[in-house]
C-alpha positions as CSV (number, residue, x, y, z in Angstrom):
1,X,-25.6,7.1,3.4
2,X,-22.4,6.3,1.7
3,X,-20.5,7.4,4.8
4,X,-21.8,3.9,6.0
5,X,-19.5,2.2,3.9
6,X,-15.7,1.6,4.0
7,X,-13.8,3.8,1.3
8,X,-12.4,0.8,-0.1
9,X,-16.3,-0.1,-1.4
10,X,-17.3,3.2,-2.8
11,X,-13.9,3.3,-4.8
12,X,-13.9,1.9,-8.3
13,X,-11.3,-1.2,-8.8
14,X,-9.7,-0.8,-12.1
15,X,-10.1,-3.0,-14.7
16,X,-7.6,-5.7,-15.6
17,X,-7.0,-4.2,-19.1
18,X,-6.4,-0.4,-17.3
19,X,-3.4,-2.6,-15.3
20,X,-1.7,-4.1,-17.9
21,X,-1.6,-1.0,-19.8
22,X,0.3,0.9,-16.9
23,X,2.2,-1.9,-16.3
24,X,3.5,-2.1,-19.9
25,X,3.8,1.4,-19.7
26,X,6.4,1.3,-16.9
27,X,8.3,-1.9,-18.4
28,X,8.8,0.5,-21.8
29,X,8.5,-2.4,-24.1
30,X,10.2,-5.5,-22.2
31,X,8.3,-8.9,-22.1
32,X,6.8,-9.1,-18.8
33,X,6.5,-12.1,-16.6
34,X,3.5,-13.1,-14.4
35,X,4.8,-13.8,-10.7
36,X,1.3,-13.8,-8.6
37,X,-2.1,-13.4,-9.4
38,X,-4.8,-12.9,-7.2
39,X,-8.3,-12.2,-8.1
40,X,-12.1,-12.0,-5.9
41,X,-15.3,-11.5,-6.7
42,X,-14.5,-7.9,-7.5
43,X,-11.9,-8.7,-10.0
44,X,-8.0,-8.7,-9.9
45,X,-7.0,-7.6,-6.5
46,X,-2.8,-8.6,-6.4
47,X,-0.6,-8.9,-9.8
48,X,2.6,-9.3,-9.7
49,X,4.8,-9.0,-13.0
50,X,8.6,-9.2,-13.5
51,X,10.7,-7.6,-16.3
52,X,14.5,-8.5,-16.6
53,X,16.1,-4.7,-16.0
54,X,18.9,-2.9,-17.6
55,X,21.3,-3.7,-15.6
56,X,20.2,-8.1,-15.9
57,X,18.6,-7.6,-12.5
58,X,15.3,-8.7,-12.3
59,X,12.1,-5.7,-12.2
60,X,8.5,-6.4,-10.1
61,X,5.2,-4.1,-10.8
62,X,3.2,-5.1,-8.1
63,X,-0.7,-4.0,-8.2
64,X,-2.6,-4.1,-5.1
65,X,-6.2,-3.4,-5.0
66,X,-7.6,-1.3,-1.9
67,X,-9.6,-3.5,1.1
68,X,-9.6,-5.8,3.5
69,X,-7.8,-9.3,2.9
70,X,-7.1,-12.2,5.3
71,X,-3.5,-11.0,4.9
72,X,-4.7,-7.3,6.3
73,X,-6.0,-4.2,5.1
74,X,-4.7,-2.4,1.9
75,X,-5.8,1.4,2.0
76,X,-5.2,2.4,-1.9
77,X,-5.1,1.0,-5.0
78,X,-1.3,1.1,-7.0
79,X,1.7,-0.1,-8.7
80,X,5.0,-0.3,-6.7
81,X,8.3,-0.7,-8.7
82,X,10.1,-3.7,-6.7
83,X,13.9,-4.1,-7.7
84,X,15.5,-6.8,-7.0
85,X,19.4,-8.3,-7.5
86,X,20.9,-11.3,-8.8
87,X,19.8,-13.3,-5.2
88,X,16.2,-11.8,-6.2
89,X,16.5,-9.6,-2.6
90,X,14.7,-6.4,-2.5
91,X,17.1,-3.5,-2.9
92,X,14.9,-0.8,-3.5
93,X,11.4,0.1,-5.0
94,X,8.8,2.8,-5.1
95,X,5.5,3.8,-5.8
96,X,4.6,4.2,-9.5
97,X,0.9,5.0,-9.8
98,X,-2.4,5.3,-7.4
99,X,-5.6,4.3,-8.7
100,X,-7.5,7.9,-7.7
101,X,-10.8,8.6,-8.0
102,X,-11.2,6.2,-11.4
103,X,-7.7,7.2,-12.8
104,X,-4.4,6.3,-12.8
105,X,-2.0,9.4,-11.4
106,X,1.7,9.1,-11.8
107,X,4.0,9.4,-8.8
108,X,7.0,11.2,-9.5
109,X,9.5,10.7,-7.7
C-alpha cells in the first residue's frame, strides 16, 4: 500500500552526521559557518553553512530535506553550492549532491 503515501514519506532523511560529512567534503577543509538551521520531528530538514571562498567571497551549502513545509513543497533531498560576492548577492550556485535512495550521489557538473 505504499503507493498511498507521498514519496517524500517513504524516502529515508539522512542523518545529520551523513550532512556534515558532505558538507565538509565540499568546503575541502575550510571552517564552516552555520547560517540557518531548521529541524522537525523527522530531524534536520534546512542547514545552511557558509565557508569564506578562494577568491574572499563568501561560500553557502545549503541542505534541504524532501516534503511539504509551510514555505512549499521540496521534491528531493540535496546540497546546493550558493556563491555569493562581497554584497553577499547570489551570483551563481549549483547542485552538489541528492540524497538517492539512502545515499548521497555526486552531481557533476
Amino acid at each position: 500500500m505504499s503507493e498511498n503515501f507521498k514519496r517524500s514519506e517513504r524516502t529515508p532523511a539522512p542523518r545529520e552526521g551523513e550532512i556534515m560529512r558532505v558538507i565538509e567534503q565540499l568546503a575541502r577543509g575550510k571552517s564552516c559557518r552555520e547560517i540557518i538551521r531548521h529541524e522537525d520531528e523527522k530531524g534536520l530538514c534546512r542547514l545552511i553553512m557558509e565557508i569564506t571562498g578562494d577568491d574572499g567571497d563568501p561560500v553557502r551549502f545549503d541542505f534541504v530535506r524532501a516534503g511539504d513545509y509551510p514555505e512549499g513543497q521540496v521534491s528531493q533531498t540535496a546540497i546546493d553550492i550558493i556563491y555569493l560576492n562581497s554584497f553577499g548577492d547570489e551570483v551563481g550556485g549549483n547542485c552538489a549532491a541528492r540524497y538517492i535512495n539512502g545515499a548521497w550521489v555526486g552531481e557533476h557538473n
